[in-house]
N, C-alpha and C positions, 0 to 999 in steps of 0.2 A: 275498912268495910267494902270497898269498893273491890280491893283485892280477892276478899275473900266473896264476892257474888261473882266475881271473873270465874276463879275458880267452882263456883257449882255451875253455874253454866257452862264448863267446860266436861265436869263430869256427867250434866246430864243431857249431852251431846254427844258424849262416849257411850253411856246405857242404851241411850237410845238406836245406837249405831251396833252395837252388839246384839242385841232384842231380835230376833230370826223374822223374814220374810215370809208369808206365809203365799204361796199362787195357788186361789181356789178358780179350779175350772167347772162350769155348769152343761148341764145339758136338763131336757124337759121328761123325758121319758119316763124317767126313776121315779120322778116326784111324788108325795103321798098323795093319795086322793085323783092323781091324774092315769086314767087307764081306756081311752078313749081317742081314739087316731084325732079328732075333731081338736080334743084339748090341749093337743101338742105343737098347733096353729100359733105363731108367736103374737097373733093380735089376741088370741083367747085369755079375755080378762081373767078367767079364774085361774087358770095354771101362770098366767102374770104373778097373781096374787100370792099363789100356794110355794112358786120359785124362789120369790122373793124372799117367801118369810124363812123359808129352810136354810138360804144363803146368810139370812139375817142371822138367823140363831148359830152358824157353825161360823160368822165373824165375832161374834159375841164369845162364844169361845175360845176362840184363837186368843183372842184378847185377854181372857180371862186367865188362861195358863201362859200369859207370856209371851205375845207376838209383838214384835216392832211396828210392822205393816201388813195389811192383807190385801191383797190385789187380786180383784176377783176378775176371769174372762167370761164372758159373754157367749158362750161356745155353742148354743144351739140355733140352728138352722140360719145361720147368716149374722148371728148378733142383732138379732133383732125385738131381744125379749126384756133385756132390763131395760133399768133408768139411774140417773144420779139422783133424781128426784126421791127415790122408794127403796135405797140400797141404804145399809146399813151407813150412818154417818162419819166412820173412822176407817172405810173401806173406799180404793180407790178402784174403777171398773175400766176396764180393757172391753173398748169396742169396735167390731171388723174382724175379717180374716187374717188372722196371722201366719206367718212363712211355715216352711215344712220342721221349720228346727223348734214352732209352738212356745218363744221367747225362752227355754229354757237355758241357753248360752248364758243368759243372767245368774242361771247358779242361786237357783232360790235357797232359802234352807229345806224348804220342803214343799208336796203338790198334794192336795187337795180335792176331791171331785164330789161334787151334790147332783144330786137328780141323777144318776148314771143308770145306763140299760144296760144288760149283755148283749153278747158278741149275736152274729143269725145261726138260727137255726138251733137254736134252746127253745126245748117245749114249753118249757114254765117262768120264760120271758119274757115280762112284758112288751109289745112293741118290738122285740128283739131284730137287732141290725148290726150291721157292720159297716160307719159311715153312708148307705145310703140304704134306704128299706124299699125303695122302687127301683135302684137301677144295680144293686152289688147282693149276688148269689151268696158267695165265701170270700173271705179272704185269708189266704195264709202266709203265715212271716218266720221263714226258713220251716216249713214244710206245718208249720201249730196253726189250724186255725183261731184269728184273731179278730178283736175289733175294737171299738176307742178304748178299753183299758187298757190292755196289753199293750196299745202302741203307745199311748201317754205314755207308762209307767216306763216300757224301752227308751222313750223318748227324754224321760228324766232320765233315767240311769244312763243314757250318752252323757249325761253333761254331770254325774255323780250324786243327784238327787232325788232322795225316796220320795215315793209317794206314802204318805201317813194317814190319811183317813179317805174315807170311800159310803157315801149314801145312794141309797136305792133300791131297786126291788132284791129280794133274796137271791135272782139267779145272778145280779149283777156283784153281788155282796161275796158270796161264793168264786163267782170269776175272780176278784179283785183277790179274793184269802189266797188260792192255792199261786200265788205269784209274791205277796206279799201276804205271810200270813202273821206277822207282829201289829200290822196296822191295826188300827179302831176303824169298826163300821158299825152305821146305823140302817138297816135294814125295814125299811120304814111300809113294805107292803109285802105281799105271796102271791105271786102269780100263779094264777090257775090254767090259764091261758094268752094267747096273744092278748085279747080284749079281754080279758077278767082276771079281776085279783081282788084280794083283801087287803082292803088300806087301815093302817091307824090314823086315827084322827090328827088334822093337822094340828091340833095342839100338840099331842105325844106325838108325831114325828121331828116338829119342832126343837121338843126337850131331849128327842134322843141323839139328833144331831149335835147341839151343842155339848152337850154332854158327851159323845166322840170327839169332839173338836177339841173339848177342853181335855181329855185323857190322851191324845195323841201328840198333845205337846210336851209332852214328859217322855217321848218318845226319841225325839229330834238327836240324833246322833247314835243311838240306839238300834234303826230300823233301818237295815241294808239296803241303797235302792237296786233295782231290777236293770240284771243287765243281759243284754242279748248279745252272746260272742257272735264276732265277721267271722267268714264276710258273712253277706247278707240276702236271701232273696225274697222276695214279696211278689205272690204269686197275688194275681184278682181273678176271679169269676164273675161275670156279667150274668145278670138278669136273661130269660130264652130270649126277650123282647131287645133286649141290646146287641146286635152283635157288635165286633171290635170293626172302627171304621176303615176305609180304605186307607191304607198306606200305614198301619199298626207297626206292620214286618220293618218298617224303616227308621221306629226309633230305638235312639241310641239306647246299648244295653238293656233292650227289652227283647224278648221270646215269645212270640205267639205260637200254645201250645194248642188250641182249638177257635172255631170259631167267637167264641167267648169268653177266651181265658187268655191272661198275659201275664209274664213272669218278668222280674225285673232283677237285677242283679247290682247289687254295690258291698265296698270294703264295710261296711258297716253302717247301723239304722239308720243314722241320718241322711249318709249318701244314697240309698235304696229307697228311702222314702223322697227324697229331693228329686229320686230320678219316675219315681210314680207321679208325683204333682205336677211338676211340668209337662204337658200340652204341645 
């Protein structure tokens, strides 16, 4: 008897090790029902609330089709927006800024993103930016303008991991299809404008997330990730209100091509982005 509980507990230490990792990363923007610069505020209880529940429902899913683990980041504006308190209960939460490599060196099975905006400068983008909506004009990454999708998803496919489902407003939904167009998305509002869209109710965005969540795991080895050949450059455009500060021209492997704009050069994403993040 004894032998044989040895042995299930050895098998169900083996499934459960086999069982895919799932890394959902969050941002506020995308979210149903949030279309208001105010709501995007990481103390603003109701976009708390509305984050919450959409990260709840696409863990729920994960789960549902088969995840081992889901580890959710904390990715908008400083990590300052979830809780362990109010996250789903079989989900571990990533909080802080993390390195230029965004943990993916861990080699997840697959990346995940809820609430996601598109890239600047989409007319019918929510909110739409490009990592900063007061201080970055454009950004391009070998000559495409980009912004957190694109670089996520390059950002996985350095380390050979697709990105498989994607929630948010339609333009964001759209940006994520034409890079990865096998993934499941839940397209949970229409943007009209920066501040106006049509949301579904955070019920039905709820049920259409997990319901991408749960479709996109039948995906997992199926769905190519996104790879950007080297080298690499990553140009920025600053805000008119930014110019580049004194002594720009002196860092390593960057290019200042106007008073606002810098270009940065490395063998590929990770080193071209490692070399924008450092200061």
């Amino acid at each position: 008897m004894r032998f044989s509980l040895c042995l299930l507990a050895v098998a169900g230490l083996a499934l459960a090790q086999t069982r895919p990792t799932i890394f959902l990363i969050t941002d506020a923007e995308g979210v149903g029902g949030v279309c208001r610069q105010d709501q995007v505020e990481p103390s603003n209880r109701e976009m708390q609330q509305l984050l919450t529940a959409e990260i709840n429902a696409a863990v729920e899913g994960f789960y549902k089709g088969g995840a081992g683990e889901v580890i959710v980041w904390d990715g908008h504006d400083g990590s300052q927006t979830l809780s362990t308190l109010t996250i789903h209960p079989r989900a571990k939460l990533v909080m802080g800024g993390l390195g230029p490599s965004m943990l993916m060196e861990r080699r997840f099975a697959a990346v995940a993103i809820v609430g996601q905006h598109s890239k600047a400068n989409i007319r019918t983008g929510i909110m739409a930016h490009s990592y900063s909506s007061l201080g970055i004009q454009t950004m391009k990454l070998n000559n495409k303008p980009v912004g957190e999708i694109d670089v996520i998803a390059a950002m996985a496919g350095h380390f050979d991991t697709p990105v498989i489902m994607l929630s948010g407003d339609r333009a964001a939904v759209e940006e994520m299809r034409e890079i990865a167009p096998d993934a499941e998305f839940a397209a949970v509002k229409e943007g009209l404008g920066r501040y106006v869209c049509i949301s579904e109710s955070a019920k039905r965005s709820q049920e259409m997330i997990e319901q991408a969540a749960l479709r996109s795991m039948a995906k997992i080895g199926k769905i190519k990730a996104y790879r950007v050949p080297g080298p690499c450059t990553l140009e920025v455009e600053y805000t008119t209100r930014n110019s580049l500060p004194v002594g720009s021209e002196l860092r390593t492997w960057a290019e200042v091509l106007d008073d606002r704009t810098i270009r940065f050069r490395g063998k590929d994403v990770l080193e071209v982005w490692q070399r924008y993040r450092v200061r």
